[in-house]
C-alpha positions as CSV (number, residue, x, y, z in Angstrom):
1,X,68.0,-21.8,-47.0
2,X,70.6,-21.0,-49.9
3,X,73.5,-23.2,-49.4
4,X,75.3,-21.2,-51.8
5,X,75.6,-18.0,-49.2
6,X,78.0,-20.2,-47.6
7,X,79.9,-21.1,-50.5
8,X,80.4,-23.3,-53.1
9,X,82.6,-26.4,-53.8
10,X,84.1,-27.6,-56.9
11,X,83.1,-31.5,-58.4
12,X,86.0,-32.1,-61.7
13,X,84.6,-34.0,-63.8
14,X,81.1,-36.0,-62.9
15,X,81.9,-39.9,-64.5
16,X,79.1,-41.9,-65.7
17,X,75.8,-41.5,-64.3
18,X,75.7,-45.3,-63.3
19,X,78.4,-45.3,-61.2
20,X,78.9,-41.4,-59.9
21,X,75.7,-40.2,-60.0
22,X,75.2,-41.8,-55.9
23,X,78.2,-39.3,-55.2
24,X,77.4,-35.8,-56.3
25,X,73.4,-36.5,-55.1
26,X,75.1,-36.6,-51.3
27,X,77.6,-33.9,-52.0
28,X,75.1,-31.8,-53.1
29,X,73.0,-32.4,-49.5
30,X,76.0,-31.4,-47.8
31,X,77.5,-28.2,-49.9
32,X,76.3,-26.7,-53.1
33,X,78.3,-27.7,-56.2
34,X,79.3,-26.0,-59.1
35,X,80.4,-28.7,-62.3
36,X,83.0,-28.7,-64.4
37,X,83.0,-31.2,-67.4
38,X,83.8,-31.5,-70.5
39,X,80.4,-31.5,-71.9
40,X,76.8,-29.6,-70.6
41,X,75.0,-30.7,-67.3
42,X,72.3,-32.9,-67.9
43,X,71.5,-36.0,-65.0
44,X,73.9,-33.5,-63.2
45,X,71.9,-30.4,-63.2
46,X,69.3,-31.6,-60.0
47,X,72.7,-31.6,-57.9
48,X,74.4,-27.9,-59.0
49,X,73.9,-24.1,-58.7
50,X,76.1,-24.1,-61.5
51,X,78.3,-25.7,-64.1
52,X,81.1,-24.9,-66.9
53,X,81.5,-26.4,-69.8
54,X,85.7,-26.9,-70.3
55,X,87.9,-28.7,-72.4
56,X,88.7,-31.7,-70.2
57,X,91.7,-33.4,-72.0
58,X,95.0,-31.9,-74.0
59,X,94.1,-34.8,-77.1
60,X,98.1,-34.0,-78.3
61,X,99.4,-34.9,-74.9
62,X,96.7,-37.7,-73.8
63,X,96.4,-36.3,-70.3
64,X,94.0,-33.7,-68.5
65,X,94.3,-30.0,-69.9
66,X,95.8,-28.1,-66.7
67,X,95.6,-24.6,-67.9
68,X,91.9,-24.9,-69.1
69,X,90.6,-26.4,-65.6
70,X,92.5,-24.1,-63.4
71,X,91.4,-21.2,-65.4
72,X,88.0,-22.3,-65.6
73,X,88.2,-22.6,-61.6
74,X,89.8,-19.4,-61.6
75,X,86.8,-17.9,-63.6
76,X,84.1,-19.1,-60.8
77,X,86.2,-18.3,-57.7
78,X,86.2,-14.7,-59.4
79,X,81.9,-14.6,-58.9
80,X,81.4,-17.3,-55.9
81,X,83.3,-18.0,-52.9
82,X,84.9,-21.2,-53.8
83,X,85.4,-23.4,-50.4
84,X,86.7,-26.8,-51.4
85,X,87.6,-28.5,-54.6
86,X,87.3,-32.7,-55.6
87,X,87.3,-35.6,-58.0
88,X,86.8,-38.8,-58.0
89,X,88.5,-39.7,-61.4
90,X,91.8,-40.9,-61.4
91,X,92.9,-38.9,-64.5
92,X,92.1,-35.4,-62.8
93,X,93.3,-35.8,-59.2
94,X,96.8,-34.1,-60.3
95,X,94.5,-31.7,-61.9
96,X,92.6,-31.6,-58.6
97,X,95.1,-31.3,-56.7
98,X,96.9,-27.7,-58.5
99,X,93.8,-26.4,-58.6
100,X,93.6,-26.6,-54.8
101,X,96.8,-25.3,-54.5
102,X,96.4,-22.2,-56.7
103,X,93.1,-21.3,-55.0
104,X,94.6,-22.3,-51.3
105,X,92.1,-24.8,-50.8
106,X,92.3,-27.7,-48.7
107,X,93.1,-30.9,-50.8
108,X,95.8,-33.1,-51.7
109,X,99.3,-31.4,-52.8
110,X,100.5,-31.7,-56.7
111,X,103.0,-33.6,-55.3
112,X,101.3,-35.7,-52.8
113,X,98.8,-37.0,-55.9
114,X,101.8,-37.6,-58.1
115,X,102.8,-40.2,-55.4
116,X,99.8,-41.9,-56.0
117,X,99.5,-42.2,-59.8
118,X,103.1,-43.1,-60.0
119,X,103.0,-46.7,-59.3
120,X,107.2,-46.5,-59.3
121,X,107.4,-43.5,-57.1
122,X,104.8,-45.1,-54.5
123,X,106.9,-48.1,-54.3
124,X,110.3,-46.2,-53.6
125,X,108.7,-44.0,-50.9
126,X,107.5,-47.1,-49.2
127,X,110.1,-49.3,-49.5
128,X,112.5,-45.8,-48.0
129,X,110.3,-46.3,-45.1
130,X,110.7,-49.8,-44.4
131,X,106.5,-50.7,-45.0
132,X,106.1,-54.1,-46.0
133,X,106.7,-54.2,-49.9
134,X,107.1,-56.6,-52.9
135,X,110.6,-56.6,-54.5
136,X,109.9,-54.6,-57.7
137,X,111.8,-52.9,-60.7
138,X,110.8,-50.3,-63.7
139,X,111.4,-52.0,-67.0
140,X,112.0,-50.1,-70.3
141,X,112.1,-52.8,-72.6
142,X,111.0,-56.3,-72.5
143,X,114.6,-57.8,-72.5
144,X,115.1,-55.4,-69.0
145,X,111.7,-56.9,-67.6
146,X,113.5,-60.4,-68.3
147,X,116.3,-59.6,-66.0
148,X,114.9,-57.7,-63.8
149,X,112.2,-60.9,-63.3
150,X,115.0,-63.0,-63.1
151,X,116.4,-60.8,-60.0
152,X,113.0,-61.1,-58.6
153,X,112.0,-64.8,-58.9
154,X,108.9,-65.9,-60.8
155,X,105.9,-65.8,-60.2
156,X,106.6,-61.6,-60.8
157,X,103.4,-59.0,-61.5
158,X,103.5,-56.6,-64.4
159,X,102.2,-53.3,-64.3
160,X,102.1,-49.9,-66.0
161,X,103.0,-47.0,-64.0
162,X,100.4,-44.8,-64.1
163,X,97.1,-47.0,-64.7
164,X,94.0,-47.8,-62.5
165,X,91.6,-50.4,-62.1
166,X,93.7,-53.1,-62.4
167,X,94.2,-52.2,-66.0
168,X,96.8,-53.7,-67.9
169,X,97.8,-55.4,-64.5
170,X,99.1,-59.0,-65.5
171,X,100.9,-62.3,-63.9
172,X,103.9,-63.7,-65.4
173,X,104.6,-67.5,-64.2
174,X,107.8,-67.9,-66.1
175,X,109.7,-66.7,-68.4
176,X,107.8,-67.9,-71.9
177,X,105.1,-66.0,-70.4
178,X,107.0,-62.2,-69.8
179,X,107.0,-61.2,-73.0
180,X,103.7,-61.3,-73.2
181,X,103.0,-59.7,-70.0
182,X,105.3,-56.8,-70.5
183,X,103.5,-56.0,-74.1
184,X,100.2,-56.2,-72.3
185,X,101.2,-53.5,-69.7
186,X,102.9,-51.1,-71.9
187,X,100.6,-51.1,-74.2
188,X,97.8,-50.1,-71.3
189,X,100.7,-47.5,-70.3
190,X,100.4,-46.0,-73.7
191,X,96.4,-45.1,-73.3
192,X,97.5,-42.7,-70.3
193,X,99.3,-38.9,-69.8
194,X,102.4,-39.2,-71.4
195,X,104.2,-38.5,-67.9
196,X,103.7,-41.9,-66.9
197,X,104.5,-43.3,-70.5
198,X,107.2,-45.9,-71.1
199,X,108.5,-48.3,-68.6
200,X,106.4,-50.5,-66.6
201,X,106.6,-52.0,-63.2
202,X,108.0,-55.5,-62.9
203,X,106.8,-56.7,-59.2
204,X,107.4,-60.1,-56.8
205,X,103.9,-61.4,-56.4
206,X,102.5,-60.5,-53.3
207,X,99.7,-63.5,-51.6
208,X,97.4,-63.0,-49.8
209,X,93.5,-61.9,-49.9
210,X,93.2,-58.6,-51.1
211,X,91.4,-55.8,-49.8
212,X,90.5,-52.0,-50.0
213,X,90.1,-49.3,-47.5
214,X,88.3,-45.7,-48.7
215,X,89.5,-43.0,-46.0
216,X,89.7,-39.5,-45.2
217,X,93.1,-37.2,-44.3
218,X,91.8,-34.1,-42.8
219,X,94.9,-32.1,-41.4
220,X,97.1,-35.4,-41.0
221,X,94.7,-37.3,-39.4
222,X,93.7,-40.5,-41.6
223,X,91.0,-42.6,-40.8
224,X,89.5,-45.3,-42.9
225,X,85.6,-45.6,-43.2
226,X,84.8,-48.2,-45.8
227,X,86.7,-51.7,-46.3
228,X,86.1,-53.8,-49.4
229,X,86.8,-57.2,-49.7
230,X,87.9,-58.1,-53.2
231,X,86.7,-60.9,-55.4
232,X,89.8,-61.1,-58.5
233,X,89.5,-63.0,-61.9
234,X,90.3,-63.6,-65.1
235,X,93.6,-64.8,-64.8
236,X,96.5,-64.0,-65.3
237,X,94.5,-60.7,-65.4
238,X,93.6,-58.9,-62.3
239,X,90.1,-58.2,-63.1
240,X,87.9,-56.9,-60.3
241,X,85.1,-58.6,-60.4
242,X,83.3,-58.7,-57.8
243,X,83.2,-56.6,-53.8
244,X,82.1,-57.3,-50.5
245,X,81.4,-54.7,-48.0
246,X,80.4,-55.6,-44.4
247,X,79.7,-53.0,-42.2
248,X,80.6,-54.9,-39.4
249,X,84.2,-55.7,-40.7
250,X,86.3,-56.3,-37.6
251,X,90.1,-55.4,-39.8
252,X,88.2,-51.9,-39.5
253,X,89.5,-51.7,-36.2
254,X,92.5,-54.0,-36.5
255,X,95.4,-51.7,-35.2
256,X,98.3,-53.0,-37.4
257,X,95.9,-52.6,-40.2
258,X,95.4,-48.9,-39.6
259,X,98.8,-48.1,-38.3
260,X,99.9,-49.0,-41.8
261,X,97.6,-47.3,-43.9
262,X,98.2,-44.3,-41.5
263,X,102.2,-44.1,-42.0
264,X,101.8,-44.9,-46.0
265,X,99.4,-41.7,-46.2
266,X,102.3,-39.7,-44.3
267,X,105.1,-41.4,-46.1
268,X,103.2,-40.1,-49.4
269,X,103.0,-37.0,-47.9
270,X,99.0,-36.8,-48.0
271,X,97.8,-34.1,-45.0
272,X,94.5,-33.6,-46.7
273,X,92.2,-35.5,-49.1
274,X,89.9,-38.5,-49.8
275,X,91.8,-41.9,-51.1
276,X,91.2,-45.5,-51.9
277,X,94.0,-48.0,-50.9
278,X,94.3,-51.6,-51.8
279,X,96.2,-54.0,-49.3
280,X,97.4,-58.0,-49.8
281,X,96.9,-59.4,-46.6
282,X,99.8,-61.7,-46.2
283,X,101.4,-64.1,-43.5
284,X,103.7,-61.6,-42.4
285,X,101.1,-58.6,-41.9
286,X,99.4,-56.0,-44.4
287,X,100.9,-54.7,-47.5
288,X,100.2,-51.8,-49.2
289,X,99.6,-52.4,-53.1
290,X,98.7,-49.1,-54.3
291,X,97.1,-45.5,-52.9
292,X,94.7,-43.6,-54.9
293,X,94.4,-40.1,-54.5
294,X,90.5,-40.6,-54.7
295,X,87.4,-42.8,-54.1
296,X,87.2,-45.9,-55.1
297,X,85.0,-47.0,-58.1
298,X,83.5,-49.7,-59.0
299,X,80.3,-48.6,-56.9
300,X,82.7,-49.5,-53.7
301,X,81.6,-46.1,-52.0
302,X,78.1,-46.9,-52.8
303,X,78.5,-50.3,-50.9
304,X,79.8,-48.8,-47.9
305,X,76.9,-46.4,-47.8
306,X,74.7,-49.2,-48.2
307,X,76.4,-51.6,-45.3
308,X,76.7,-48.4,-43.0
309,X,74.7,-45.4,-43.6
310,X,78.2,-43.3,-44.0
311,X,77.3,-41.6,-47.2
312,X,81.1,-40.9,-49.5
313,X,79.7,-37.9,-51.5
314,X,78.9,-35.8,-48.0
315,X,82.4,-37.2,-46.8
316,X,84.5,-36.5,-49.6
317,X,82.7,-32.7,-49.7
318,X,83.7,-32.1,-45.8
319,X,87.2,-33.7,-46.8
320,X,87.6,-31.0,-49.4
321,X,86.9,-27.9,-47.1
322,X,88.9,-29.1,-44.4
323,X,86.3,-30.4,-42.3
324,X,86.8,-33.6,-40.2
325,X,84.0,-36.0,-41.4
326,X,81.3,-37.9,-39.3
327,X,82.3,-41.7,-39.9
328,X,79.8,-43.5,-37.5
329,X,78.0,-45.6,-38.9
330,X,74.4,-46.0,-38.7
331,X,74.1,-49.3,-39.4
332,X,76.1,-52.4,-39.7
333,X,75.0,-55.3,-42.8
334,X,77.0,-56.8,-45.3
335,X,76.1,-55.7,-48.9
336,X,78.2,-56.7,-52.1
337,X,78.5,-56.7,-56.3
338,X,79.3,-58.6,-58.8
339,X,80.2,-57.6,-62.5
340,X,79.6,-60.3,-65.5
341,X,82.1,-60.8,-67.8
342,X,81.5,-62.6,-71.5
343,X,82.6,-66.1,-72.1
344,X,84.0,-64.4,-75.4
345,X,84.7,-61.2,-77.0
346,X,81.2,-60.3,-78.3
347,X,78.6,-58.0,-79.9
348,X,76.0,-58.1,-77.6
349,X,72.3,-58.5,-79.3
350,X,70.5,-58.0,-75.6
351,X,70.8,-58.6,-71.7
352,X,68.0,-59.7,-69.5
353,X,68.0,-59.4,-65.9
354,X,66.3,-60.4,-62.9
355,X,63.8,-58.1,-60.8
356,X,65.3,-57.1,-57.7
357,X,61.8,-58.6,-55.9
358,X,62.8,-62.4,-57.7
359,X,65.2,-62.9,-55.1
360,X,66.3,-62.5,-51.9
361,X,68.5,-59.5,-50.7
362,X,68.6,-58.5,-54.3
363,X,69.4,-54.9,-54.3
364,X,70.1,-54.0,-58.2
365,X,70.2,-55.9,-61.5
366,X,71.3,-53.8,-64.1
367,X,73.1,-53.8,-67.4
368,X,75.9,-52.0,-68.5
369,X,76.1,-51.8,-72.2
370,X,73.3,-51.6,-74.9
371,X,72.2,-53.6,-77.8
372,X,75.0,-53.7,-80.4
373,X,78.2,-52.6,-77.9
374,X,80.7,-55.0,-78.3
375,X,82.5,-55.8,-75.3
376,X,86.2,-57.8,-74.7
377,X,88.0,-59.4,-72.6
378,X,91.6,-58.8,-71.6
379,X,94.2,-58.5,-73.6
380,X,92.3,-57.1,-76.3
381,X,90.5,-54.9,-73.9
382,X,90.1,-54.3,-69.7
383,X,86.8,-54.1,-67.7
384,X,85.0,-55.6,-70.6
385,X,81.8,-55.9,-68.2
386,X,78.6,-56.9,-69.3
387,X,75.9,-56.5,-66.4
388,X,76.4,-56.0,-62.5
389,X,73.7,-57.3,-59.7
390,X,74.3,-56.0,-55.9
391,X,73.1,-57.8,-53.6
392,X,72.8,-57.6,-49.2
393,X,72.8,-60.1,-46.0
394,X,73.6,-60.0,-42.6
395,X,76.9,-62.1,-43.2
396,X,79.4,-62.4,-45.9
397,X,78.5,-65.9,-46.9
398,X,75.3,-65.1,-47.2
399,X,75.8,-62.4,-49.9
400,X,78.5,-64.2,-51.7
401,X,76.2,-66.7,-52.4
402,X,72.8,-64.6,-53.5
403,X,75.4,-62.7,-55.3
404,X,76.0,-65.9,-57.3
405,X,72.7,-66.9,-57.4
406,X,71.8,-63.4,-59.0
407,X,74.3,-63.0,-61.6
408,X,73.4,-67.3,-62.6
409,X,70.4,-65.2,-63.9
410,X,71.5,-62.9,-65.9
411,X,70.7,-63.8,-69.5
412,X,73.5,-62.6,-72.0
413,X,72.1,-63.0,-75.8
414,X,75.8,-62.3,-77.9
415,X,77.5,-63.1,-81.2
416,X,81.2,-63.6,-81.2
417,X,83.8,-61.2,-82.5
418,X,86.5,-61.9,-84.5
419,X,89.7,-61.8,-82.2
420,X,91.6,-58.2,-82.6
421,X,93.8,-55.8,-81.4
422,X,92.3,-52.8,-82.6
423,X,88.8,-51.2,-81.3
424,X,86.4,-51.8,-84.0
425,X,85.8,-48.2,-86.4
426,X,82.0,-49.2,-87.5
């Protein structure tokens, strides 16, 4: 049967094959998918009836190019009958988002998605509704960060506005260390659209363990589906470097839990859409760090579909046409990740890994740069990840430690890099 009769959906942008490729592969089994990237389908093409080649980023402004994408979408909706439109990069969900709302699609509103990106703007809608929230300020220059740290009481966080992925994300223990901290985040700030440019959030430290919830708003309604626990590093970076997904996670159900991540969607004003929350789980109940107007990366999604059969790409497809999702799991198992990092900044010379039959509950082993890529650590550089192994159990314990065990044999064969602020032009 041609899916296409009944329509097609729009995918914005595809990512890198290692970690989206999982995603359009189960969209496509649920809708048929037409592209639109900056460059030619390749890995994609098994997954669409069609694709369109478009000018992804305004290079002048450093942010997505709004009037190419919605007229490219315009342009298929003219020869197909478009049904639903989604992304699952955080630099196009505004994008996303006016597309949906020119074509009168279900999705997230402009302004809904802008109340994700902007870190400040989530903060001031939450803290309006009395959630749970750290004391925070927007800091223009470095000398305002002092104060406003001051106000706050050290230990504070530093953040830029409009970044994901914990980029650019640092603690600040005192004052000798702000400076530092505040230079770190705007410069990350700087690599972004130019809306979210200048000024950077100055935040109380919030304790607790942290986790993250993907879920689905279909008219309102928001239910989560797949709960990460997060393994942090690097300090006084926020690196992610490692996830833990059990399928059998009992704050899944935890009602205070939910009833917070249900009246932060509505405080946001998100009816419709697919997003990826991270919570600190503190002594005095669940806060809410940040909401993402998509899914998560870092092969999270890919986790929960391992731990309980609920596959992201077929969800985040029904999400976009308006249909409420089947979240029932099919299974319940624990599986996790975890990403190696360099001792040093280095040029990498080559990366052995285990075979997933060397050990046990070994899922993948795989690297994530080739021969010659150099690779750094923060602040010269975010994510500067090497190789990743997933690994699964039936308990948590059990996978954090073959996770450990796994990445122990990873072989990293490097040469060090001089220190330096600048990417290399060679």
């Amino acid at each position: 049967m041609d899916q296409s009769a009944d329509g097609i959906v729009l995918v914005i942008g595809s990512g890198q094959q290692q970690y989206r490729q999982y995603l359009i592969e189960g969209a496509s089994r649920r809708r048929s998918l037409w592209l639109l990237d900056a460059s030619p389908a390749t890995w994609q093409q098994p997954y669409l009836v069609g694709s369109s080649t478009v000018e992804m980023r305004d290079s002048a402004r450093a942010e997505p190019d709004e009037p190419g994408l919605l007229a490219a979408a315009t342009g298929v909706s003219r020869s197909h009958r478009v049904r639903g439109v989604f992304t699952y990069d955080e630099a196009l969900v505004i994008s996303t988002a006016r597309i949906a709302e020119h074509l009168g699609l279900p999705g997230c509103t402009v302004d809904g998605a802008d109340s994700c990106r902007d870190k400040h703007r989530t903060r001031l809608a939450l803290t309006a509704a009395h959630l749970l929230q750290p004391r925070f300020a927007l800091a223009r220059t470095a000398a305002e960060a002092a104060r406003h740290a001051g106000s706050i009481g050290y230990p504070v966080v530093v953040k830029p506005r409009g970044m994901g992925a914990s980029i650019g994300v640092v603690r600040a223990g005192n004052a000798a260390e702000l400076s530092a901290a505040f230079a770190v985040a705007e410069r990350a700030s700087m690599i972004g659209p130019r809306s979210y440019q200048g000024g950077v959030l100055v935040e109380e430290l919030v304790v607790g363990p942290e986790i993250s919830v993907d879920g689905a708003v279909v008219a309102g309604e928001y239910r989560p589906f797949c709960l990460a626990r997060k393994q942090l590093g690097l300090v006084p970076y926020f690196e992610e470097i490692g996830h833990v997904v059990d399928g059998a996670d009992p704050l899944l159900d935890d009602p205070e839990l939910r009833r917070v991540l249900a009246r932060a969607h509505r405080v946001l004003g998100i009816r419709d859409g697919i997003t990826h929350t991270e919570v600190r789980l503190t002594a005095v109940g669940p806060v809410v760090i940040e909401v993402n107007a998509r899914l998560g990366g870092d092969l999270i999604p890919y986790l929960g579909k391992l731990a309980t059969g609920i596959d992201p790409g077929q969800v985040a497809v029904d999400v976009a046409t308006g249909t409420p999702p089947e979240l029932t799991p099919s299974r319940r198992t624990c599986v996790g990740i975890r990403f190696c990092y360099p001792p040093e900044d280095c040029r990498v010379i080559d990366i052995s890994v285990p075979d997933v039959n060397e050990l046990p509950g070994l899922v993948a082993a795989r690297p994530m740069v080739a021969p010659g890529a150099s690779v750094r650590l923060p602040p010269r550089a975010h994510i500067g990840r090497y190789a990743y192994v997933i690994c699964t159990a039936d308990r948590p314990a059990v996978c954090a430690a073959r996770l450990e065990e796994a990445a122990a044999q990873i072989t990293l064969n490097h040469e060090p890099l001089e220190l330096a602020l600048v990417d290399e032009r060679a």
